[in-house]
N, CA, C and O atoms as CSV, one atom per row, in Angstrom:
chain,resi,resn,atom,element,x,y,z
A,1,UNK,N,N,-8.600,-8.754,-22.863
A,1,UNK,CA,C,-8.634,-7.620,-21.954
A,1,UNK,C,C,-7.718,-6.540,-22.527
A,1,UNK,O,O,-6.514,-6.772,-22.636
A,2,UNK,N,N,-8.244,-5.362,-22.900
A,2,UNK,CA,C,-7.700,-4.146,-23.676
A,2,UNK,C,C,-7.343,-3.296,-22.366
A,2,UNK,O,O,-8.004,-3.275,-21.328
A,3,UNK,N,N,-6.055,-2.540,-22.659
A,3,UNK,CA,C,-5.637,-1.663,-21.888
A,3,UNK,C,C,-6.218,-0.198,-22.716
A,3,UNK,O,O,-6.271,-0.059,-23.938
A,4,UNK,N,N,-6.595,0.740,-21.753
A,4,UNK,CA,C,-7.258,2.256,-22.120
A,4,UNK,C,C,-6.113,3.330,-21.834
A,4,UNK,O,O,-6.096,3.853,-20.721
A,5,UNK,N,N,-5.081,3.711,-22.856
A,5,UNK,CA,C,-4.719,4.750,-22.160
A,5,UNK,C,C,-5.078,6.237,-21.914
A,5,UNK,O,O,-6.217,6.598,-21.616
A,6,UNK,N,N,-4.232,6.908,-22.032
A,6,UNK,CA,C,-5.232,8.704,-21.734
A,6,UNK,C,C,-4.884,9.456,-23.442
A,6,UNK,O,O,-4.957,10.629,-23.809
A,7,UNK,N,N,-4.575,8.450,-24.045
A,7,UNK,CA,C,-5.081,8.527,-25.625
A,7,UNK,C,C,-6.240,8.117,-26.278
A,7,UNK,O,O,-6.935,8.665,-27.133
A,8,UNK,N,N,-6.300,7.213,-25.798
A,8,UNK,CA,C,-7.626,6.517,-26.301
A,8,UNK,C,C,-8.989,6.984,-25.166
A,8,UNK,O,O,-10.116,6.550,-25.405
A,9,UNK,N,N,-8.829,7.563,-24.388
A,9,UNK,CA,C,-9.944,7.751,-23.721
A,9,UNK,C,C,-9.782,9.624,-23.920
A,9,UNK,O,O,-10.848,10.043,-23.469
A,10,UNK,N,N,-9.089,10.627,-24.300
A,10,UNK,CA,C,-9.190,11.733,-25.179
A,10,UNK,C,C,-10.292,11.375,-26.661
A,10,UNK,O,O,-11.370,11.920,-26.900
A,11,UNK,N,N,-9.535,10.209,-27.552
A,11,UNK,CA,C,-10.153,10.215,-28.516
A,11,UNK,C,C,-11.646,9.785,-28.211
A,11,UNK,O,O,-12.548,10.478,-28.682
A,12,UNK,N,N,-11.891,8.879,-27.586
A,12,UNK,CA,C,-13.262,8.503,-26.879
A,12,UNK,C,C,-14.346,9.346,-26.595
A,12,UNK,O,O,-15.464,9.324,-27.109
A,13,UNK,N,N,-13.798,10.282,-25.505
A,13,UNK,CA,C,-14.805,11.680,-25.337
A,13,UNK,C,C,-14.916,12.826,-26.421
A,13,UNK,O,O,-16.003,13.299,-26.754
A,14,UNK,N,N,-13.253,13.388,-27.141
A,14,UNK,CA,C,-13.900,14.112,-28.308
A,14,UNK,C,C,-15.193,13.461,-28.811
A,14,UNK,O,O,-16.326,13.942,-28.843
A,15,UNK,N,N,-14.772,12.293,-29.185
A,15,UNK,CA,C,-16.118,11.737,-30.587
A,15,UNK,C,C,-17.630,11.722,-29.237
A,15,UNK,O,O,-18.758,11.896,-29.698
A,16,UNK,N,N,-17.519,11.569,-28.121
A,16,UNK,CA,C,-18.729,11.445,-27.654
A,16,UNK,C,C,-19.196,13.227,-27.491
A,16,UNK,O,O,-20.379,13.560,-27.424
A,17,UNK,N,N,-18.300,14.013,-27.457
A,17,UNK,CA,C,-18.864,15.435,-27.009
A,17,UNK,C,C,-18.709,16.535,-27.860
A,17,UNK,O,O,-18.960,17.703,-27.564
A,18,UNK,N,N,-18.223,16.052,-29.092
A,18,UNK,CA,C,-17.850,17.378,-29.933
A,18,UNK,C,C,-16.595,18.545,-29.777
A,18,UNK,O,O,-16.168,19.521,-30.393
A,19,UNK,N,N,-16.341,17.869,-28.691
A,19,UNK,CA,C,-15.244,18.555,-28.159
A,19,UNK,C,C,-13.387,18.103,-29.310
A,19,UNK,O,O,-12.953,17.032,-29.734
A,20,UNK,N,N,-12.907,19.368,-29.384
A,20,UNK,CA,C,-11.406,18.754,-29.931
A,20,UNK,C,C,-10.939,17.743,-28.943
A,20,UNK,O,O,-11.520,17.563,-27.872
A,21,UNK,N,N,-10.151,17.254,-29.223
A,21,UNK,CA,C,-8.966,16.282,-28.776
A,21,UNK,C,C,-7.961,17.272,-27.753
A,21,UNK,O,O,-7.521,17.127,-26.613
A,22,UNK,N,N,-7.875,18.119,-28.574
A,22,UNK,CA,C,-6.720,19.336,-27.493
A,22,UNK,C,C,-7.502,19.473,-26.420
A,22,UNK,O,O,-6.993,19.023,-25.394
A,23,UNK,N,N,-8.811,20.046,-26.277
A,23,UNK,CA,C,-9.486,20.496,-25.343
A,23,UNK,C,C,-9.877,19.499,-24.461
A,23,UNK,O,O,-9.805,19.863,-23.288
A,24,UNK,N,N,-10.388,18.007,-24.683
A,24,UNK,CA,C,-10.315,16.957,-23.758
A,24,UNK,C,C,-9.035,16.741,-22.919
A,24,UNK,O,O,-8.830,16.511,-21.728
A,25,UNK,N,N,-8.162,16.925,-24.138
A,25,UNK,CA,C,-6.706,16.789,-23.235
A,25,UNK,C,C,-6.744,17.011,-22.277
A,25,UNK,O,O,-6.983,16.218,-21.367
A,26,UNK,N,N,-6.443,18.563,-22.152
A,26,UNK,CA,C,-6.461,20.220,-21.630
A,26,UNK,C,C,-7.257,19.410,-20.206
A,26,UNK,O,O,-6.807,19.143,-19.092
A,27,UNK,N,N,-8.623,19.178,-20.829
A,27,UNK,CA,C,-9.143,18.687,-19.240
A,27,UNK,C,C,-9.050,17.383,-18.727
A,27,UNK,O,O,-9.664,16.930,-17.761
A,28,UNK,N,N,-8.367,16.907,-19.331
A,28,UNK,CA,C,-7.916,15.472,-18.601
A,28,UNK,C,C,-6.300,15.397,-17.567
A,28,UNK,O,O,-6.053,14.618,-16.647
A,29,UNK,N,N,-5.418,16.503,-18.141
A,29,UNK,CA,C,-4.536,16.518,-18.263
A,29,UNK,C,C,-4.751,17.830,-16.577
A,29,UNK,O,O,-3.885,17.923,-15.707
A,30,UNK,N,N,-6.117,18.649,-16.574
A,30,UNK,CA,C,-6.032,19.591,-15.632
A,30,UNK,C,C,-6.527,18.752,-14.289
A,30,UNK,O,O,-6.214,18.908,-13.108
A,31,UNK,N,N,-7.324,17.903,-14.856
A,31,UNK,CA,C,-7.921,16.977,-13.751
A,31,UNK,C,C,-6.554,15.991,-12.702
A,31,UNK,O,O,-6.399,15.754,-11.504
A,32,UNK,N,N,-6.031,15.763,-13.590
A,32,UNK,CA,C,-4.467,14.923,-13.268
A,32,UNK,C,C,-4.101,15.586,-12.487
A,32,UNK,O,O,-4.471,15.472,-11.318
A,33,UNK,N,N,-3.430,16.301,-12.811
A,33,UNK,CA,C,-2.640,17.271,-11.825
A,33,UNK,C,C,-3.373,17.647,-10.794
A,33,UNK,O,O,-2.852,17.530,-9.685
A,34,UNK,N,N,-4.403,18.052,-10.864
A,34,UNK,CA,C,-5.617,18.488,-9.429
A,34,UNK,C,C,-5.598,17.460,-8.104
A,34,UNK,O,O,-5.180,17.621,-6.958
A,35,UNK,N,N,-6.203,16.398,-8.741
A,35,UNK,CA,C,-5.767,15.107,-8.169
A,35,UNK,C,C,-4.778,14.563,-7.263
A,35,UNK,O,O,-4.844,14.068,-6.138
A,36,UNK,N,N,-3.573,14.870,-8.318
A,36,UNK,CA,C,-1.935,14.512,-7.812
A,36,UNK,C,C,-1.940,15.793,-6.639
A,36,UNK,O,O,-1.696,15.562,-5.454
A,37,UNK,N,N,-2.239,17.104,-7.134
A,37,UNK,CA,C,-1.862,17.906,-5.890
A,37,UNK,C,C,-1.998,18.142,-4.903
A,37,UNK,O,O,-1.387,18.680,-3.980
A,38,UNK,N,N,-3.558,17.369,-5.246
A,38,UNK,CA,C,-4.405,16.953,-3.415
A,38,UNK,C,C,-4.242,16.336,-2.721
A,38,UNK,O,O,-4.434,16.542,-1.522
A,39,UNK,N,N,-3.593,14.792,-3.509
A,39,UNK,CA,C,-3.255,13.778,-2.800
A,39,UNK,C,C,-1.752,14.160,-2.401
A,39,UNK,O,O,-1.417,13.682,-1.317
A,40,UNK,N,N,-1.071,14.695,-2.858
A,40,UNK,CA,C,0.405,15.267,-2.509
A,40,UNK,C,C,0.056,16.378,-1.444
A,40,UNK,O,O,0.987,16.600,-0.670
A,41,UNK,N,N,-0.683,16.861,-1.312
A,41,UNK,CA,C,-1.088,17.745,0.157
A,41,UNK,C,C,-1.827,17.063,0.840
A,41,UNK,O,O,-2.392,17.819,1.630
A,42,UNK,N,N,-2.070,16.277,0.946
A,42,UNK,CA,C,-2.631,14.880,1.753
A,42,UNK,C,C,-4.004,14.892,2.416
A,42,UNK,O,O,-4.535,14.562,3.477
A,43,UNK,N,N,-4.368,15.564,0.982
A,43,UNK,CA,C,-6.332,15.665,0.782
A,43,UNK,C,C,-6.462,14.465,0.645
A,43,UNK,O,O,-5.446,13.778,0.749
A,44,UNK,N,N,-7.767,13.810,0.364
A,44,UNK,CA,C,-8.529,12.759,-0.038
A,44,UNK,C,C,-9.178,13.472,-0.976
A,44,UNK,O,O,-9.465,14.669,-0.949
A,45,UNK,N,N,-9.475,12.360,-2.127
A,45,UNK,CA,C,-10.128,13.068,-3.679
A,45,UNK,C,C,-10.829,11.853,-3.462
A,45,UNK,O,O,-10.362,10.717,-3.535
A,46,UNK,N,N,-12.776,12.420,-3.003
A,46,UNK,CA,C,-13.271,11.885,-3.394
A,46,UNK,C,C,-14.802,11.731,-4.693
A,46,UNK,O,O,-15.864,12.220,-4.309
A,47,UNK,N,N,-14.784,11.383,-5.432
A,47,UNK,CA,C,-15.659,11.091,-7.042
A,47,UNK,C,C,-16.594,10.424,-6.617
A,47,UNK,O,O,-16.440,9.203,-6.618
A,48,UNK,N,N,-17.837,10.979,-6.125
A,48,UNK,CA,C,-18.838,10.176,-5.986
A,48,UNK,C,C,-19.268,9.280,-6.813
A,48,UNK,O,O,-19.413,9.779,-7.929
A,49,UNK,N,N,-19.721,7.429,-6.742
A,49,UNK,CA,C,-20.138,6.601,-7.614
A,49,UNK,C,C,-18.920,6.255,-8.413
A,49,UNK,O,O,-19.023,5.303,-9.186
A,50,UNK,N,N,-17.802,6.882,-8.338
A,50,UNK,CA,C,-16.655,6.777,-9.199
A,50,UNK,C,C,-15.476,5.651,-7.977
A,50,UNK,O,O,-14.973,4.549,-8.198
A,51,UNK,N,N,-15.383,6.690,-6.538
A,51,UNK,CA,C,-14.285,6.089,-5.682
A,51,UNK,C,C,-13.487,6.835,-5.514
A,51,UNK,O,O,-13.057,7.392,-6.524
A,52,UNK,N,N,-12.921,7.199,-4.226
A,52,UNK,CA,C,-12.060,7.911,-3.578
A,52,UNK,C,C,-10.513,7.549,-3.559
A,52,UNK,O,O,-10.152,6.372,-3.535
A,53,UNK,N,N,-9.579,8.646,-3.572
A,53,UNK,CA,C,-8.287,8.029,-3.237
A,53,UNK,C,C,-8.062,8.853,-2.289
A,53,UNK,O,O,-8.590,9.906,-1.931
A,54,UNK,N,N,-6.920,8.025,-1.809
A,54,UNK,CA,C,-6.789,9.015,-0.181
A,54,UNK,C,C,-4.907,8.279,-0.250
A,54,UNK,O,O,-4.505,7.434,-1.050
A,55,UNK,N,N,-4.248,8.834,0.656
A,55,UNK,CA,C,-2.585,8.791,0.548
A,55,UNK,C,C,-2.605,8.123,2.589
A,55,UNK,O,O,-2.859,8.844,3.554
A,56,UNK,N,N,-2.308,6.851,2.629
A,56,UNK,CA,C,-2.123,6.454,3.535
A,56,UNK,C,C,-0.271,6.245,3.727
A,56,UNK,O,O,0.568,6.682,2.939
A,57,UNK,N,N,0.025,5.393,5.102
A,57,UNK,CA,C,1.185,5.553,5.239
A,57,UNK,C,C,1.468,3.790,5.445
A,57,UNK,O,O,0.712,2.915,5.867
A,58,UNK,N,N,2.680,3.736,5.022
A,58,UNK,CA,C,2.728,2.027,5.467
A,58,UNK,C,C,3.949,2.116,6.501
A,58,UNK,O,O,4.679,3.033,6.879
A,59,UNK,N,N,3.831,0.608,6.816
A,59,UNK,CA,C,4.596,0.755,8.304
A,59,UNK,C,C,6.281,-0.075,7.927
A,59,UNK,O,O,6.697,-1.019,7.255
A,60,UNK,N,N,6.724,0.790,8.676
A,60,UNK,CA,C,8.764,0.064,8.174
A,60,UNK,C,C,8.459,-1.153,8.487
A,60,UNK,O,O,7.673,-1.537,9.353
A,61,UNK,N,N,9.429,-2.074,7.387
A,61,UNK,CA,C,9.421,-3.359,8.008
A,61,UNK,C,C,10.695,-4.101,7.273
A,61,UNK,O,O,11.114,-3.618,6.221
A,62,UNK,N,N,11.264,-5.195,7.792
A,62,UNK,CA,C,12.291,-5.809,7.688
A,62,UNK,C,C,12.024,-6.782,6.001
A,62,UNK,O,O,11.146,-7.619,5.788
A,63,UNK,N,N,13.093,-6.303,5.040
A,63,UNK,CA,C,12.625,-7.269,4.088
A,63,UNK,C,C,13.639,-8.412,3.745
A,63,UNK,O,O,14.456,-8.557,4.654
A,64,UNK,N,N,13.805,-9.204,2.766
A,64,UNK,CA,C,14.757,-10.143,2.362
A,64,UNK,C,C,15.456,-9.846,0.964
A,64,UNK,O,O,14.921,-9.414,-0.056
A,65,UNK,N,N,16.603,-10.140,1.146
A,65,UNK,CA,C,17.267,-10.039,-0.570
A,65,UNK,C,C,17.058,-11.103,-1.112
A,65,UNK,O,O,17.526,-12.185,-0.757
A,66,UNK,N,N,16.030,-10.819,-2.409
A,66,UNK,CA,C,15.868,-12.546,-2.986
A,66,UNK,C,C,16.999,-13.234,-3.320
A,66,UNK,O,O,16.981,-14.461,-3.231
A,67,UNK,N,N,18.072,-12.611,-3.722
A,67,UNK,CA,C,18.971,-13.170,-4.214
A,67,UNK,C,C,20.165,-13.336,-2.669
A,67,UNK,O,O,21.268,-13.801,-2.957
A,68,UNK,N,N,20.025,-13.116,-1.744
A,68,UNK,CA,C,20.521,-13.393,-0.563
A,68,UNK,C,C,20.026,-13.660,0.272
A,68,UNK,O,O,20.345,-12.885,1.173
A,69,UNK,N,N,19.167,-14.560,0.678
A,69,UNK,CA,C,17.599,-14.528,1.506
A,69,UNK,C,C,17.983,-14.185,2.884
A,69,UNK,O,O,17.149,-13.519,3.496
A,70,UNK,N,N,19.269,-14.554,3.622
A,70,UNK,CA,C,20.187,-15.010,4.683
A,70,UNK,C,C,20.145,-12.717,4.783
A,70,UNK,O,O,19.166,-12.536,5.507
A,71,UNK,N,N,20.510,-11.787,4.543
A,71,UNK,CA,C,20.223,-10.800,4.230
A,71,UNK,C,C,19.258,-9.841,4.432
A,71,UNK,O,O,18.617,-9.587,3.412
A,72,UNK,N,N,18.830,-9.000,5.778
A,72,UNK,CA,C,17.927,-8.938,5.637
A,72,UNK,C,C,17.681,-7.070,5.645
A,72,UNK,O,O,18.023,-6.425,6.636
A,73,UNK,N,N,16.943,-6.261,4.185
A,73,UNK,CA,C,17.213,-5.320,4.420
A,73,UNK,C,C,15.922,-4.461,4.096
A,73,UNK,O,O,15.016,-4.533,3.265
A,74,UNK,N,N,16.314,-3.477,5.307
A,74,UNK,CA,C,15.095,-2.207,5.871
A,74,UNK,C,C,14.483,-1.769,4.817
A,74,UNK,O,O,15.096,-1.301,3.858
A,75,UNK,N,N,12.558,-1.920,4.903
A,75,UNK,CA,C,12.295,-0.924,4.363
A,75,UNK,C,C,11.610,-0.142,4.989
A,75,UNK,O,O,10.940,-0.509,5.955
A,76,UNK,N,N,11.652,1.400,4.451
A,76,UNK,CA,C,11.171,2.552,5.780
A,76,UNK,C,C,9.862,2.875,5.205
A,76,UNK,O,O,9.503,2.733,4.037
A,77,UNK,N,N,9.114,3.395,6.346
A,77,UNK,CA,C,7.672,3.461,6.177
A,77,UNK,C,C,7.984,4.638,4.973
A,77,UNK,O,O,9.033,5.272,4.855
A,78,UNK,N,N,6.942,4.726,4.243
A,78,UNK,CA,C,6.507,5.954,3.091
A,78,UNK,C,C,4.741,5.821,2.840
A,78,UNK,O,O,3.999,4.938,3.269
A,79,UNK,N,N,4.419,6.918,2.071
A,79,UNK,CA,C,3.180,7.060,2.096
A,79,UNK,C,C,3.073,6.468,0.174
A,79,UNK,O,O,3.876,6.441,-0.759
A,80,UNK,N,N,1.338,6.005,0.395
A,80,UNK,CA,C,1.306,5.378,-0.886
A,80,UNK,C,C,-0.637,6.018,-1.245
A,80,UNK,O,O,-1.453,6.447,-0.428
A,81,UNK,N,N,-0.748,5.866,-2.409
A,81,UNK,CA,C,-1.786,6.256,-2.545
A,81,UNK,C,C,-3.213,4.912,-2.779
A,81,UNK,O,O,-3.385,4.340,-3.856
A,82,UNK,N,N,-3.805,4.730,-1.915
A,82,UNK,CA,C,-5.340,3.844,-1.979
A,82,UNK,C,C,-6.547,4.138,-2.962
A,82,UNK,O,O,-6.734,5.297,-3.331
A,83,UNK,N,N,-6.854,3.756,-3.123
A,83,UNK,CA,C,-8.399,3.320,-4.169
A,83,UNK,C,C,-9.409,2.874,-3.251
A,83,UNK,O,O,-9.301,1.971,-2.421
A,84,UNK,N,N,-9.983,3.294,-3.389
A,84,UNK,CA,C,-11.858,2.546,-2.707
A,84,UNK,C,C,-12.698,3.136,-3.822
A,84,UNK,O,O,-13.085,4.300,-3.927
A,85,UNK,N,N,-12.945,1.909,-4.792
A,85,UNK,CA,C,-14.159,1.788,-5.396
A,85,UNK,C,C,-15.410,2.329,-4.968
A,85,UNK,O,O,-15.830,1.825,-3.926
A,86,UNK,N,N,-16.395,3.559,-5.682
A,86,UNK,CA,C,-17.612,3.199,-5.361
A,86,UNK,C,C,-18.405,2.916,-5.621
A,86,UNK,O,O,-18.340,2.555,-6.796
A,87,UNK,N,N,-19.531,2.786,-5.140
A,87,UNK,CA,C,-20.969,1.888,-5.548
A,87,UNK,C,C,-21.248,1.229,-6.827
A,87,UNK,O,O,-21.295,0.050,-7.179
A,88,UNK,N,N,-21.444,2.539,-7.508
A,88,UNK,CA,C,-21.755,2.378,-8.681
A,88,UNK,C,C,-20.654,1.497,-9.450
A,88,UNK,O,O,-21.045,0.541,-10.120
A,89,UNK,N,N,-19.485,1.755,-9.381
A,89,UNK,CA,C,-17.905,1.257,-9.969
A,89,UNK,C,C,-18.147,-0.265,-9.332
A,89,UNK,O,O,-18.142,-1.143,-10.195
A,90,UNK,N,N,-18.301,-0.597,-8.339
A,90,UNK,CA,C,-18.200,-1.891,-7.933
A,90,UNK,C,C,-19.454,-2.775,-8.287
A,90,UNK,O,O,-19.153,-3.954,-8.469
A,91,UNK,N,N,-20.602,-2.519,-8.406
A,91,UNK,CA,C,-21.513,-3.141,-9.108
A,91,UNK,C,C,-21.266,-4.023,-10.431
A,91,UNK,O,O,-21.392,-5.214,-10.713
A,92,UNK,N,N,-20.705,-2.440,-11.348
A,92,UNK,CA,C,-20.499,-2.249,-12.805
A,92,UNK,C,C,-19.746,-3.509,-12.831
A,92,UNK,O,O,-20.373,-4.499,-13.207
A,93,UNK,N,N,-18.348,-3.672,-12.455
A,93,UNK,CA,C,-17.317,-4.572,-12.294
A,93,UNK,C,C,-17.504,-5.918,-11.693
A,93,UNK,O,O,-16.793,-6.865,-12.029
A,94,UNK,N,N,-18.501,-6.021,-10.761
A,94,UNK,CA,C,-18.686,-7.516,-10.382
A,94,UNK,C,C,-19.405,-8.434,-11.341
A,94,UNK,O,O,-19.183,-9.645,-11.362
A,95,UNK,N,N,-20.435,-7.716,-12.284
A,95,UNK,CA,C,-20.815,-7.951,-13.450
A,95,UNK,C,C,-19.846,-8.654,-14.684
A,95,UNK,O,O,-20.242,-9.508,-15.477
A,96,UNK,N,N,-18.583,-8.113,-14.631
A,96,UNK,CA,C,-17.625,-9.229,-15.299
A,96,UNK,C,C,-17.102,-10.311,-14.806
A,96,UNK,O,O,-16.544,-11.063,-15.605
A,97,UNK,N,N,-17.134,-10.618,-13.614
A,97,UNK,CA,C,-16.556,-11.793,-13.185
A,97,UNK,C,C,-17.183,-12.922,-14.116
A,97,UNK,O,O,-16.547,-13.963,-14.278
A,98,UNK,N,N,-18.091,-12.787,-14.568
A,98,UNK,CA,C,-18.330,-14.460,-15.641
A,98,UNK,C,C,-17.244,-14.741,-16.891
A,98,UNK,O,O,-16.583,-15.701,-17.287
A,99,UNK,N,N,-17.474,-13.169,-17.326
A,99,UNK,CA,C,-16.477,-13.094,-18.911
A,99,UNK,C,C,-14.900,-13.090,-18.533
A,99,UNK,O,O,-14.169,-13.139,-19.522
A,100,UNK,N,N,-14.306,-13.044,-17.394
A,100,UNK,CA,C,-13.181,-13.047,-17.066
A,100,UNK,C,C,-12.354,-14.382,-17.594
A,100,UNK,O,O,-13.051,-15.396,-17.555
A,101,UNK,N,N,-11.071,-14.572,-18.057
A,101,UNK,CA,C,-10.824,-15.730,-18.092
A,101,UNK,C,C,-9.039,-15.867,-17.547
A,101,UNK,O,O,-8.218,-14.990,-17.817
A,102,UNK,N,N,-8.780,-16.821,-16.949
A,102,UNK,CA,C,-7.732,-17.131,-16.333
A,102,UNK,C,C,-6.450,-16.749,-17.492
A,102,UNK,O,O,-5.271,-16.940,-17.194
């Protein structure tokens, strides 16, 4: 299982589109930020067939010090950002569950 970063998926689309490497950047790099700013203004970004993210909130709750279990200390609600797969994305992906290996 190979990790993709936003290097290797620049070099990926230049060679698929003719496009430079700078200029994939440029729009990978404009897409990012778009994204982040929506979900930081507490839009939902949703990519049809791709999957939506949306910025939910979690609820305070009492935790433990592993190393003091007897200890028990607050954590306060904050907002986090969700994934929902769609259609198309979740199909694609259930399709590997054979080649997967422990």
């Amino acid at each position: 299982m190979a990790t993709i970063t936003k290097r290797d998926l620049v070099i990926r689309i230049s060679n698929e589109t003719g496009l430079t490497q700078q200029e994939v950047f440029n729009v990978i790099q404009s897409f990012i930020e778009e994204v982040t700013g929506s979900l930081a203004s507490n839009d939902d970004v949703v990519l049809r067939n791709f999957g939506a993210f949306q910025v939910t909130k979690t609820k305070p709750k009492i935790g433990r010090n592993p190393n003091n279990p007897g200890t028990a200390v607050p954590i306060p609600a904050r907002a986090v950002v969700k994934f929902k797969p769609g259609k198309e994305m979740k199909e694609r992906v259930a399709k590997v569950l054979p080649e997967l290996k422990d």
